[in-house]
Backbone as XML, in Angstrom:
<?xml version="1.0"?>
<chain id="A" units="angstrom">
  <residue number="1" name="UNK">
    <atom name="N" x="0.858" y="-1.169" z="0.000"/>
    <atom name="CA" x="0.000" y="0.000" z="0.000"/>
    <atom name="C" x="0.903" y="1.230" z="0.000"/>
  </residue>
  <residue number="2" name="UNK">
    <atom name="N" x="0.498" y="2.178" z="-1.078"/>
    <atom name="CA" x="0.942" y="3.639" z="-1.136"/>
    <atom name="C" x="1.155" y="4.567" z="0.186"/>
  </residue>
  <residue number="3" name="UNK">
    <atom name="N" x="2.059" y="5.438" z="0.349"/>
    <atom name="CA" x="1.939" y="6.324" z="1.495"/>
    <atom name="C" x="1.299" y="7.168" z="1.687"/>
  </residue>
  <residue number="4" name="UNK">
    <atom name="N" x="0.679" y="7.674" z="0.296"/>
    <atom name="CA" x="-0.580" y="8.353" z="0.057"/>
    <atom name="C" x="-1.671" y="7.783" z="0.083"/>
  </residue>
  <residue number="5" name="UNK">
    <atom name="N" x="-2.126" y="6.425" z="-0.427"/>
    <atom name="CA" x="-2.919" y="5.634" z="0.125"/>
    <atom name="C" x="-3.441" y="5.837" z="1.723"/>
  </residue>
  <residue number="6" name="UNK">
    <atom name="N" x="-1.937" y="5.551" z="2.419"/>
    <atom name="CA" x="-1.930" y="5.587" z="3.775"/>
    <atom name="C" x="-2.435" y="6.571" z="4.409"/>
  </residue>
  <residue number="7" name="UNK">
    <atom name="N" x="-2.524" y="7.616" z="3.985"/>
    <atom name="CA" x="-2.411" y="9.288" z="4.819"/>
    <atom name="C" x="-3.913" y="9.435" z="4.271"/>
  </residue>
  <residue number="8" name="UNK">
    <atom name="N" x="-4.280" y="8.890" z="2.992"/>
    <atom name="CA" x="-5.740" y="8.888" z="2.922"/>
    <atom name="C" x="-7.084" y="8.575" z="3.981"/>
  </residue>
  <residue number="9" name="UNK">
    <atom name="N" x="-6.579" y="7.219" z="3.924"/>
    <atom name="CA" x="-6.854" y="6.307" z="4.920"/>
    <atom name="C" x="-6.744" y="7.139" z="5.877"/>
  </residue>
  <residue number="10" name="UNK">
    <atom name="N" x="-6.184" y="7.062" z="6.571"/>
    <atom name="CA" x="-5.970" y="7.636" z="8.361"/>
    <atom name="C" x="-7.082" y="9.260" z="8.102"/>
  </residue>
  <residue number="11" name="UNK">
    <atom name="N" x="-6.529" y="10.327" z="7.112"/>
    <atom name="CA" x="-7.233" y="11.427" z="7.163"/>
    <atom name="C" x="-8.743" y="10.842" z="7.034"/>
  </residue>
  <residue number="12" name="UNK">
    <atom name="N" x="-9.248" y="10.036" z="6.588"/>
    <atom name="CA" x="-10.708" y="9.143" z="6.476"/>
    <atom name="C" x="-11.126" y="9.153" z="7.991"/>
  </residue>
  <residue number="13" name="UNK">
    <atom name="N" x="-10.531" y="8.245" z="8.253"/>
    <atom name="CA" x="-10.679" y="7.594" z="9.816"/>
    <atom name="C" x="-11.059" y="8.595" z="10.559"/>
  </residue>
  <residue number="14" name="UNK">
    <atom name="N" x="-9.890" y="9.838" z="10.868"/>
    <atom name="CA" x="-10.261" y="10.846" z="11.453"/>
    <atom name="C" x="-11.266" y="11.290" z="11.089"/>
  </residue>
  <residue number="15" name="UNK">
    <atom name="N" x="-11.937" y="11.977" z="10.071"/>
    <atom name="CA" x="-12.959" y="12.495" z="10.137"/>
    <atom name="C" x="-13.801" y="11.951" z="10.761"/>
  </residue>
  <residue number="16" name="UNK">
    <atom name="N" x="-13.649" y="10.368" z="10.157"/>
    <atom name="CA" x="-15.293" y="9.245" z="10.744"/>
    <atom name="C" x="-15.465" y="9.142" z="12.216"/>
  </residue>
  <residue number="17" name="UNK">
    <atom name="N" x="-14.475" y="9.447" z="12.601"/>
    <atom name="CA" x="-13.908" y="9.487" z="14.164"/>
    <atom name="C" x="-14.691" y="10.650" z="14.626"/>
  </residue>
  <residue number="18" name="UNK">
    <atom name="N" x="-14.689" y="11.866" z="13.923"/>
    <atom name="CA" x="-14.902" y="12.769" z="14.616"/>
    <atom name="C" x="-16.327" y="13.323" z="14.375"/>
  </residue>
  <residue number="19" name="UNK">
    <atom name="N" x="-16.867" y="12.368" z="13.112"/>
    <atom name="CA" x="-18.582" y="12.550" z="12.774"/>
    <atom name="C" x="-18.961" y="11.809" z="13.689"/>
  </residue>
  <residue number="20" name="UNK">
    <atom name="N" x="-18.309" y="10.692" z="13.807"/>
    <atom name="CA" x="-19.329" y="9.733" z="15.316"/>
    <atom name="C" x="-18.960" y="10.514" z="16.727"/>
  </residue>
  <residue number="21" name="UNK">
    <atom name="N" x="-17.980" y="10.977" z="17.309"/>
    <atom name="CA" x="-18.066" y="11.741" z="18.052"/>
    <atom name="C" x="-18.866" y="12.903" z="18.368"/>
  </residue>
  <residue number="22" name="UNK">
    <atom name="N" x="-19.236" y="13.319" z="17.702"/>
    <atom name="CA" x="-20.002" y="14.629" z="17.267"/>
    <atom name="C" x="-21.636" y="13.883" z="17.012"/>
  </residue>
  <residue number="23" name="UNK">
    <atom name="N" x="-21.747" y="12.721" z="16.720"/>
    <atom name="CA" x="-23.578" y="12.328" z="16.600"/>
    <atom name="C" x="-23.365" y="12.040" z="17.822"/>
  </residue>
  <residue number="24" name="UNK">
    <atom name="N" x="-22.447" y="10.986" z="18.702"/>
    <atom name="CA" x="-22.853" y="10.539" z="20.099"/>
    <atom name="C" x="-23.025" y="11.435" z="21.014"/>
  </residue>
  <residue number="25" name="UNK">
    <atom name="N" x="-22.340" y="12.818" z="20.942"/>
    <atom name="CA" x="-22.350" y="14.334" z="21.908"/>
    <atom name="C" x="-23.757" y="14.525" z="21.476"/>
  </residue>
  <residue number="26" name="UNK">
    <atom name="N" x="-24.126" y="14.507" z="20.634"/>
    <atom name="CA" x="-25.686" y="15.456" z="19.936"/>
    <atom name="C" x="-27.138" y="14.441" z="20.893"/>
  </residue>
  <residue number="27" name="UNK">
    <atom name="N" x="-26.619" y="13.144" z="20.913"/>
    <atom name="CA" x="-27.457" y="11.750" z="20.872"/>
    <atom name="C" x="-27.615" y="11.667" z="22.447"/>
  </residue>
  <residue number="28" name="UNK">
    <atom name="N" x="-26.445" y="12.103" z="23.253"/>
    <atom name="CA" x="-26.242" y="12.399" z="24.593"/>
    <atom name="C" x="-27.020" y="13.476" z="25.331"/>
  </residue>
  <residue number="29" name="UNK">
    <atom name="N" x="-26.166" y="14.613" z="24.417"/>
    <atom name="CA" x="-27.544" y="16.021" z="24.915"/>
    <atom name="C" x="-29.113" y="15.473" z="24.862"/>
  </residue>
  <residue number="30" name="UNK">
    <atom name="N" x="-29.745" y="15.438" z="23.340"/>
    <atom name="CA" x="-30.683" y="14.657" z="23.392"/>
    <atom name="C" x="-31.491" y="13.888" z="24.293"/>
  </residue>
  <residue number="31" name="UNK">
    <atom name="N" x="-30.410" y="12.784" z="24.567"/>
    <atom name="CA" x="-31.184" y="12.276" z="25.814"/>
    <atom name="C" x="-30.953" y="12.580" z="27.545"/>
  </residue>
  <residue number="32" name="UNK">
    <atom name="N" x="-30.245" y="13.471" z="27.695"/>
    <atom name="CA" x="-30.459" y="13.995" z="29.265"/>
    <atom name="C" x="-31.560" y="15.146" z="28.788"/>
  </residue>
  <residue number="33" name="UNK">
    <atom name="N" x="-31.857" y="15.662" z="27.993"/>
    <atom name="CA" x="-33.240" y="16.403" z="27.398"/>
    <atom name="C" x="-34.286" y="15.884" z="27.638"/>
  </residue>
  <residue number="34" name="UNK">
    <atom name="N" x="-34.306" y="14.353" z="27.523"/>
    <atom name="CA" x="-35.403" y="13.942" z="27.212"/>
    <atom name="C" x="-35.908" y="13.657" z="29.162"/>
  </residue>
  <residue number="35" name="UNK">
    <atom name="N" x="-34.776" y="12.741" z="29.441"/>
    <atom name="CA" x="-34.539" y="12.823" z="31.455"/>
    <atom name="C" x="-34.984" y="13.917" z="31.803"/>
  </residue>
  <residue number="36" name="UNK">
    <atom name="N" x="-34.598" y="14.991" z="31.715"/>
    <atom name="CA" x="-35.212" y="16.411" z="32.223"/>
    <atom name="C" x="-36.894" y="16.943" z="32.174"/>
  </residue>
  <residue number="37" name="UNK">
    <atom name="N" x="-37.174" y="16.478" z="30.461"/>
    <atom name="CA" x="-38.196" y="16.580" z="30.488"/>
    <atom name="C" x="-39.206" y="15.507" z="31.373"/>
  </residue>
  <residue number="38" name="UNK">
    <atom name="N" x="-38.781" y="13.778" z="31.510"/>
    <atom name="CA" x="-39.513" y="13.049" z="32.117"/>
    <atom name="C" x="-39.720" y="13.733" z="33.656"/>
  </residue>
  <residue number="39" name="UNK">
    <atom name="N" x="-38.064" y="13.964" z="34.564"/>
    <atom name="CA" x="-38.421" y="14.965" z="35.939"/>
    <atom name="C" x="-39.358" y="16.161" z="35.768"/>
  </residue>
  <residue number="40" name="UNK">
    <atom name="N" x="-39.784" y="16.939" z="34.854"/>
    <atom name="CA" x="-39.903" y="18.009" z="35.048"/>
    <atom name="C" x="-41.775" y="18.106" z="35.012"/>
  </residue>
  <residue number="41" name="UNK">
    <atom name="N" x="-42.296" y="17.107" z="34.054"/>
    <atom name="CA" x="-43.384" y="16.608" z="34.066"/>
    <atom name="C" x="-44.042" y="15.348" z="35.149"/>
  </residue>
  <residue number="42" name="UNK">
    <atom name="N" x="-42.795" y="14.639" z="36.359"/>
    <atom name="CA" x="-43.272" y="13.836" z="37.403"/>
    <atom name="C" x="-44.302" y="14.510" z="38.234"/>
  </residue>
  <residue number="43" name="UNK">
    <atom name="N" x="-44.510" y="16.139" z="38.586"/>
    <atom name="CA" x="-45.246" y="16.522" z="39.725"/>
    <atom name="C" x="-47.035" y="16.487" z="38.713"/>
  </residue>
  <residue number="44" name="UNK">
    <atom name="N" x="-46.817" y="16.800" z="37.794"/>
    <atom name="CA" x="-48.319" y="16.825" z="36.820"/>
    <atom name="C" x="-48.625" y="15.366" z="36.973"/>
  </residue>
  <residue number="45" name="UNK">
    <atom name="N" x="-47.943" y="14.379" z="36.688"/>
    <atom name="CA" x="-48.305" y="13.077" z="36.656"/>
    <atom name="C" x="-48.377" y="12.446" z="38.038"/>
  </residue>
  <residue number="46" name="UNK">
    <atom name="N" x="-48.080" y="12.759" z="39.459"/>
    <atom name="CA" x="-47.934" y="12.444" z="40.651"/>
    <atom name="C" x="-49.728" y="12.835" z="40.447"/>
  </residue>
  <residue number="47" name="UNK">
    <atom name="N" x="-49.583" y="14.356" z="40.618"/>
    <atom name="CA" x="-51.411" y="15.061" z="40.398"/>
    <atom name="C" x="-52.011" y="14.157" z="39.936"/>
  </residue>
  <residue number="48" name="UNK">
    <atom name="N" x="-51.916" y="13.568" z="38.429"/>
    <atom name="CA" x="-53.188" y="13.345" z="37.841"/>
    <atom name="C" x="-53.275" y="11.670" z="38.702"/>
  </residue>
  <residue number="49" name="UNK">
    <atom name="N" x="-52.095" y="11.067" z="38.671"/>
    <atom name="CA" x="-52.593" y="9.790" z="39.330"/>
    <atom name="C" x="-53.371" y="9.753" z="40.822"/>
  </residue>
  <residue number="50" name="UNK">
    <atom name="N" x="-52.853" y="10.672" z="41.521"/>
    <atom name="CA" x="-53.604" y="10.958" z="42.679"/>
    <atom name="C" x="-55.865" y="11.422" z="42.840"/>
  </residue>
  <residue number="51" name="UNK">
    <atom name="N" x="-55.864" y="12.004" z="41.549"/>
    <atom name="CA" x="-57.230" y="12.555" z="40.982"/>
    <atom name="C" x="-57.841" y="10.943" z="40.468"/>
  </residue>
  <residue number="52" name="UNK">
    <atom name="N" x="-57.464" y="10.466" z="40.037"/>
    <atom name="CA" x="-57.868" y="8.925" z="39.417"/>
    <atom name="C" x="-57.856" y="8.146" z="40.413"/>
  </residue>
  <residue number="53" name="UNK">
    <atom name="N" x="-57.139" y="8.145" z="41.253"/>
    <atom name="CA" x="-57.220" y="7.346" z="42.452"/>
    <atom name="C" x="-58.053" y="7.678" z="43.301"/>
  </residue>
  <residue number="54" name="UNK">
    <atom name="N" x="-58.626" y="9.234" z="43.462"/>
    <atom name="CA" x="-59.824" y="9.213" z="44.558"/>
    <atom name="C" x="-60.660" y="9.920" z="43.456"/>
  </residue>
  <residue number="55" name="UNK">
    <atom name="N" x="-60.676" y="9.353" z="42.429"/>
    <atom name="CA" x="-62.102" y="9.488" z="41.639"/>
    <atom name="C" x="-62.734" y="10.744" z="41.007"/>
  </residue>
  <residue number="56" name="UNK">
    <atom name="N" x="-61.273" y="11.580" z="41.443"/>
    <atom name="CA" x="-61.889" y="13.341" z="40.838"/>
    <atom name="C" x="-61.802" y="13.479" z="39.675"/>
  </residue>
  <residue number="57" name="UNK">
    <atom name="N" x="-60.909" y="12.193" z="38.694"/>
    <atom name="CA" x="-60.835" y="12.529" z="36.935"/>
    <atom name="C" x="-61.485" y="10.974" z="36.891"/>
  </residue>
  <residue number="58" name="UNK">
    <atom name="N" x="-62.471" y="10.805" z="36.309"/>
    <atom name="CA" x="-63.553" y="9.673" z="36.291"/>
    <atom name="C" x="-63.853" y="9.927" z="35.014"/>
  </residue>
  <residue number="59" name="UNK">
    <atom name="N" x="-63.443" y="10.164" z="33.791"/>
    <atom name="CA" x="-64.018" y="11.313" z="32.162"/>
    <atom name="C" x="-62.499" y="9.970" z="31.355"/>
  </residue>
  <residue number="60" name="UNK">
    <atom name="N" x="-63.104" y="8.619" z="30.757"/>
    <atom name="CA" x="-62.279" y="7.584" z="30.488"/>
    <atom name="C" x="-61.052" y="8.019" z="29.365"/>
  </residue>
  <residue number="61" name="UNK">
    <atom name="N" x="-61.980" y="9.030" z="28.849"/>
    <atom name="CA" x="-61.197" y="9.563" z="27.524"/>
    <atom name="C" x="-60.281" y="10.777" z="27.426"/>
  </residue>
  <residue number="62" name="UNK">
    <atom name="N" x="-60.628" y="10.723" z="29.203"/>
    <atom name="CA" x="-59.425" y="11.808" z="29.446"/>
    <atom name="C" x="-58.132" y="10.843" z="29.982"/>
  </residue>
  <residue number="63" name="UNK">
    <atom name="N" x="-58.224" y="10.043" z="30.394"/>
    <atom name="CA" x="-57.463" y="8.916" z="31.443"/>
    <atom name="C" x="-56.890" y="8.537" z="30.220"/>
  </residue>
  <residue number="64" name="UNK">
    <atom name="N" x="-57.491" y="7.692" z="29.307"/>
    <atom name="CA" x="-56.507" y="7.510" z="28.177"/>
    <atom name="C" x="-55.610" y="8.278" z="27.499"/>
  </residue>
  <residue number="65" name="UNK">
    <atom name="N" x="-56.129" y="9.312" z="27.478"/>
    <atom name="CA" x="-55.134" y="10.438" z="26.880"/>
    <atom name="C" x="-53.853" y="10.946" z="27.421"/>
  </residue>
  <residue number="66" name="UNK">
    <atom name="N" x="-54.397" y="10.438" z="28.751"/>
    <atom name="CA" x="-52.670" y="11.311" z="29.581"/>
    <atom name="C" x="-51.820" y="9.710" z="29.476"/>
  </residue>
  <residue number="67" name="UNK">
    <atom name="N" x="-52.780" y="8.609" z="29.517"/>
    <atom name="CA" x="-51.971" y="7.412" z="29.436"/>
    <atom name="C" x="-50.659" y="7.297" z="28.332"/>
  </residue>
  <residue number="68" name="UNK">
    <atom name="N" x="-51.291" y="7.743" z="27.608"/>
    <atom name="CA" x="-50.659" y="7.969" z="26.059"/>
    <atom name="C" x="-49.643" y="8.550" z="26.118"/>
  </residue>
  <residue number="69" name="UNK">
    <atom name="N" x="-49.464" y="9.736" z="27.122"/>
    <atom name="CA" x="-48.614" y="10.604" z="26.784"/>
    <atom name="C" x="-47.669" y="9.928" z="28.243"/>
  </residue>
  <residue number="70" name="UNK">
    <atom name="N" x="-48.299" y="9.335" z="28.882"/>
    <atom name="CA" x="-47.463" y="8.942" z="30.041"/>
    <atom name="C" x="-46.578" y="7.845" z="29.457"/>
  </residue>
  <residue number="71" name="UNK">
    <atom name="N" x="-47.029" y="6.738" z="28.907"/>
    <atom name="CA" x="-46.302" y="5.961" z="27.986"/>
    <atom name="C" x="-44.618" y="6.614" z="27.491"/>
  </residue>
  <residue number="72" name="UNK">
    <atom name="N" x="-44.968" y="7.632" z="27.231"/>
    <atom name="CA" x="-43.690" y="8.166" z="26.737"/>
    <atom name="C" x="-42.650" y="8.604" z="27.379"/>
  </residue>
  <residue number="73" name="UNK">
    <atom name="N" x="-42.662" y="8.450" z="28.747"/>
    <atom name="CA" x="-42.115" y="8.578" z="29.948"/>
    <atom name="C" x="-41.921" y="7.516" z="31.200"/>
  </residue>
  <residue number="74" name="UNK">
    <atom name="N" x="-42.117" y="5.781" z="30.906"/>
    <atom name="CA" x="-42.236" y="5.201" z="31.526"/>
    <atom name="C" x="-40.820" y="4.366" z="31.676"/>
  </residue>
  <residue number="75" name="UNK">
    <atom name="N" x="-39.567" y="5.195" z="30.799"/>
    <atom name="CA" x="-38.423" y="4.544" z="30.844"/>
    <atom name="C" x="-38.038" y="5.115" z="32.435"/>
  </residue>
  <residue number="76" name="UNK">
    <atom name="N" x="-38.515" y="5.866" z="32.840"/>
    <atom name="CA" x="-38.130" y="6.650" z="34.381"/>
    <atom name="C" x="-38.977" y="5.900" z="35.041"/>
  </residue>
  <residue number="77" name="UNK">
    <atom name="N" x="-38.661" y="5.361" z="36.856"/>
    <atom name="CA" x="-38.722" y="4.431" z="37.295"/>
    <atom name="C" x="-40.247" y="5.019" z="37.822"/>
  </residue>
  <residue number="78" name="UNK">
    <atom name="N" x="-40.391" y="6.241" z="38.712"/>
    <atom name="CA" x="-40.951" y="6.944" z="39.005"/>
    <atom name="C" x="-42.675" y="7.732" z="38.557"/>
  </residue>
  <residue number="79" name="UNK">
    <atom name="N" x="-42.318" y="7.549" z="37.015"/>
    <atom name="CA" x="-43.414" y="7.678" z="36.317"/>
    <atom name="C" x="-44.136" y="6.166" z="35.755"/>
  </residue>
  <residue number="80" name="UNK">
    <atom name="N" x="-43.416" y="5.421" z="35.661"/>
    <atom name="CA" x="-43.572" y="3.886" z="35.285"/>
    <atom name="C" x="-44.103" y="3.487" z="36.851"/>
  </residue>
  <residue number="81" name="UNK">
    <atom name="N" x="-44.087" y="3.733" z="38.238"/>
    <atom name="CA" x="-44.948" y="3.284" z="39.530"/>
    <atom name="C" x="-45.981" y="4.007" z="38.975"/>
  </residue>
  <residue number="82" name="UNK">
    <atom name="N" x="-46.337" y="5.524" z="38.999"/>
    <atom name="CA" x="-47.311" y="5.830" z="38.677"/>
    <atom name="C" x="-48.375" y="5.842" z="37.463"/>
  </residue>
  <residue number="83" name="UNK">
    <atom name="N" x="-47.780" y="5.167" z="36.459"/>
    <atom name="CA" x="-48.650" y="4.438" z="35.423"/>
    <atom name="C" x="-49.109" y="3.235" z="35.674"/>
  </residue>
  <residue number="84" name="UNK">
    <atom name="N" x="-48.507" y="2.290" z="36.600"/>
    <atom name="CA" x="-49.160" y="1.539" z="36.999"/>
    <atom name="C" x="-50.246" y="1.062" z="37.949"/>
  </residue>
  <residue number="85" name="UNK">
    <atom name="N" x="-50.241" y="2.445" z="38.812"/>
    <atom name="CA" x="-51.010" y="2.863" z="39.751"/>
    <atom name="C" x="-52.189" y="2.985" z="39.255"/>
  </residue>
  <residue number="86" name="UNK">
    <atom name="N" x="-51.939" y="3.969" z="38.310"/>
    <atom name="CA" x="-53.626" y="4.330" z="37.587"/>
    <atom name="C" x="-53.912" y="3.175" z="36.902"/>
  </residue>
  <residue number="87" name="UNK">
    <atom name="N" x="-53.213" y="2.269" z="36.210"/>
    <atom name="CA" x="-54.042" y="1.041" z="35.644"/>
    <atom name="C" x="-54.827" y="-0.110" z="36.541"/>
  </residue>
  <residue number="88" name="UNK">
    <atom name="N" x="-54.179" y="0.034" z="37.743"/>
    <atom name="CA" x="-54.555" y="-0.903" z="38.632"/>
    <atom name="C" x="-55.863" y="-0.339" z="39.255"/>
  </residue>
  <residue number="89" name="UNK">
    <atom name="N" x="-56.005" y="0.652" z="39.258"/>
    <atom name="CA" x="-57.232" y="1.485" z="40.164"/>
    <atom name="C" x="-58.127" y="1.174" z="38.859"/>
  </residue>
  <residue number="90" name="UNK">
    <atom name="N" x="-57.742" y="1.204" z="37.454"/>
    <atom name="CA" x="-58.455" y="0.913" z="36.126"/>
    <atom name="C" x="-59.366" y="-0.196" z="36.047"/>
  </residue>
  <residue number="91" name="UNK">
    <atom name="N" x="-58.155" y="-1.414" z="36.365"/>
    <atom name="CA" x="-58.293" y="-2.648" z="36.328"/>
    <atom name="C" x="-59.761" y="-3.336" z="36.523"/>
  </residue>
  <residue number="92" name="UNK">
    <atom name="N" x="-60.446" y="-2.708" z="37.250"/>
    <atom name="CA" x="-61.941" y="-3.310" z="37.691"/>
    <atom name="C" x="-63.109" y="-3.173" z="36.605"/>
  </residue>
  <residue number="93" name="UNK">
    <atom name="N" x="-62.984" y="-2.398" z="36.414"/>
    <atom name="CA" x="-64.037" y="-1.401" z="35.428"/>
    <atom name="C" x="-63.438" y="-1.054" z="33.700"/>
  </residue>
  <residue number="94" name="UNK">
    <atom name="N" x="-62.316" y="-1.110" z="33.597"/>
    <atom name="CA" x="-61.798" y="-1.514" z="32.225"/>
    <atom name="C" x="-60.525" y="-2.136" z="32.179"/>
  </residue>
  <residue number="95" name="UNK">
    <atom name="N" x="-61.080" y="-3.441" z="31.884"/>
    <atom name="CA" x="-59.925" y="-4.737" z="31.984"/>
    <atom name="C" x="-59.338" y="-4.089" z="30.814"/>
  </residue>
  <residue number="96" name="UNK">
    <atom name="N" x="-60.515" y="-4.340" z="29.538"/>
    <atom name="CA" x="-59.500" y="-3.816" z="28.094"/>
    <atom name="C" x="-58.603" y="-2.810" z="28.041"/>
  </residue>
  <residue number="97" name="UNK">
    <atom name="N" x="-58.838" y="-1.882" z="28.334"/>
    <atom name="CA" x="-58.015" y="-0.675" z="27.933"/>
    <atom name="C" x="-56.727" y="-0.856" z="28.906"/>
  </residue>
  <residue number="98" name="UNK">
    <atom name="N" x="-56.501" y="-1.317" z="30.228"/>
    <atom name="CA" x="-55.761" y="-1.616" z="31.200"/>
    <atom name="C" x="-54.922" y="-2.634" z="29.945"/>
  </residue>
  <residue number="99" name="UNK">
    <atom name="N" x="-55.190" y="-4.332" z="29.709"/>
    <atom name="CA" x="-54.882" y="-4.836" z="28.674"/>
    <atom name="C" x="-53.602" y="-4.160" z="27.908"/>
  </residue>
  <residue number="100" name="UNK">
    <atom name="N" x="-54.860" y="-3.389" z="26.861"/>
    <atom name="CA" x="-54.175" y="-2.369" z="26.196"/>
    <atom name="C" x="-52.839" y="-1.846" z="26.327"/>
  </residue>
  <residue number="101" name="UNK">
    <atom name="N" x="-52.809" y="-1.128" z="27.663"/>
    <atom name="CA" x="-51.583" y="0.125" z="27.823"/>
    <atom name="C" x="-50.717" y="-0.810" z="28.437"/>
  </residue>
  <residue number="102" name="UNK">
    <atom name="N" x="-50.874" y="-2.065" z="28.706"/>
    <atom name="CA" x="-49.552" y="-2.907" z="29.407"/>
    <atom name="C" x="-49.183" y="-3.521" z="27.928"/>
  </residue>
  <residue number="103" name="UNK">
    <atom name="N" x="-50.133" y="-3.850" z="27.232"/>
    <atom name="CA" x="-49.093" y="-4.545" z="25.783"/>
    <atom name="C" x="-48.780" y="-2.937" z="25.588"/>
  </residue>
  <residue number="104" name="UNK">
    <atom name="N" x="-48.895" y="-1.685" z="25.565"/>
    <atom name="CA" x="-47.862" y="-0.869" z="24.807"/>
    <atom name="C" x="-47.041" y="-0.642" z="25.371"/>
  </residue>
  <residue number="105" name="UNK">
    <atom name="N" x="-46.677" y="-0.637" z="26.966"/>
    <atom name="CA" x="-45.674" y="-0.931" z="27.436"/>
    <atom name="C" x="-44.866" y="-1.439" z="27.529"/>
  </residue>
  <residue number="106" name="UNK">
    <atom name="N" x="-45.369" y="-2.810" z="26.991"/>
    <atom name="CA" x="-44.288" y="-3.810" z="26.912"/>
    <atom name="C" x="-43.632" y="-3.742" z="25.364"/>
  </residue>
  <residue number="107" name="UNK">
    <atom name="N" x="-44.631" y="-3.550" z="24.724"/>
    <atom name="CA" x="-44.193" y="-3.368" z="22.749"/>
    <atom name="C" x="-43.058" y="-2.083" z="22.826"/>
  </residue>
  <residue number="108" name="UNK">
    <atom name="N" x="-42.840" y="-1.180" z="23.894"/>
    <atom name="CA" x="-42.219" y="0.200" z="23.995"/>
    <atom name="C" x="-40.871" y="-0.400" z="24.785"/>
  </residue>
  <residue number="109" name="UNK">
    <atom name="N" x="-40.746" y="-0.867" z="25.889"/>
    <atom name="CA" x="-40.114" y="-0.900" z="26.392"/>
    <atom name="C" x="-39.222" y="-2.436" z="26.591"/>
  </residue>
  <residue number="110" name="UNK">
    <atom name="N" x="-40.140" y="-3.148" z="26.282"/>
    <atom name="CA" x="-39.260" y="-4.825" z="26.525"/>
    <atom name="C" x="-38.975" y="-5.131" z="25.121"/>
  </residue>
  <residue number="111" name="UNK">
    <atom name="N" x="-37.614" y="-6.137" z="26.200"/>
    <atom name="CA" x="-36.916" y="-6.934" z="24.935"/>
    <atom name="C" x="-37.599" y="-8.107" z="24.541"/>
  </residue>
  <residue number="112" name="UNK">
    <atom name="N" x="-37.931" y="-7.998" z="23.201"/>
    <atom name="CA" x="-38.396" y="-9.434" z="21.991"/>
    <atom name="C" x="-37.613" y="-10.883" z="23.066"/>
  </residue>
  <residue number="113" name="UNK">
    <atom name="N" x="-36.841" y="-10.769" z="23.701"/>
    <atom name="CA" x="-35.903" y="-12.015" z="23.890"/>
    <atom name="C" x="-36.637" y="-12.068" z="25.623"/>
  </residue>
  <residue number="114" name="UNK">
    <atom name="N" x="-36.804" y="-11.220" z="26.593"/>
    <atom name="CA" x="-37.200" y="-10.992" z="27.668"/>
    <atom name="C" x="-38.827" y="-11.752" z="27.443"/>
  </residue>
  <residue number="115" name="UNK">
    <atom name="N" x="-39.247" y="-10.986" z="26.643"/>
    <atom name="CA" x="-40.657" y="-11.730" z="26.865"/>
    <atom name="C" x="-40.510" y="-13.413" z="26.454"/>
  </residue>
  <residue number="116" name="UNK">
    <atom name="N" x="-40.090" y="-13.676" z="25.611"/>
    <atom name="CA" x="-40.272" y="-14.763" z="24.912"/>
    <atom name="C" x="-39.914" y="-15.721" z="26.220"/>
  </residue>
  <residue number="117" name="UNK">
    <atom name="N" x="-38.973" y="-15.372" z="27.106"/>
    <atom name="CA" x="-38.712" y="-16.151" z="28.414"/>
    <atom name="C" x="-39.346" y="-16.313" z="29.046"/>
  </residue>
  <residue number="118" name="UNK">
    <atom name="N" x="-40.132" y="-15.644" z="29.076"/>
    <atom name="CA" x="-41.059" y="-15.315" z="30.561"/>
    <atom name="C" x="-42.183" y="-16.054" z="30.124"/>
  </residue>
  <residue number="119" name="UNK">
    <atom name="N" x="-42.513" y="-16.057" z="28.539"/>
    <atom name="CA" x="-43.672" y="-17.185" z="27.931"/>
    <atom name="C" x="-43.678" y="-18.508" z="28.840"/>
  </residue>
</chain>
């Protein structure tokens, strides 16, 4: 191999070196963004599970709706107790939709290989 070849090569590398450095910094910010946003929205979601639990948001199509959006926040340990809270208080009166938001939980968050074990 050429020495210019060589110096090609390596000047390559570096760059690729320094484009993946530069997506994993971006991919990083990103996700302590996303952490921040899950803390910053826990006290709204503490509220609403607390209202469902003594029956002050009883309106199903409102309950689903924050479910939805709670879903998107259940990689945090904290908001994932309190999604389960409200499904369980669910559980009596709508098996289905309860059903429901645990397969999207699991389709969101578990591994293809995790479940298949637990089969």
């Amino acid at each position: 191999m050429g020495k210019k070849k060589q110096k090609t090569e390596k000047k390559t590398e570096i760059i690729d070196n320094k484009i993946e450095d530069k997506f994993f910094s971006e991919i990083s910010t990103l996700a302590e963004g996303i952490i921040d946003l899950a803390k910053s929205v826990l006290p709204f979601y503490k509220e609403f599970t607390e209202d469902v639990i003594h029956e002050r948001i009883t309106d199903i199509n409102e309950i689903e709706r924050q479910l939805d959006y709670m879903l998107s926040f259940c990689f945090d340990d904290e908001i994932l107790l309190l999604y389960k809270a409200v499904l369980r208080k669910l559980y009596d009166e709508y098996p289905d939709t309860v059903c429901f938001y645990v397969q999207g939980y699991r389709d969101m968050y578990e591994d293809d290989e995790q479940v298949s074990e637990d089969v």
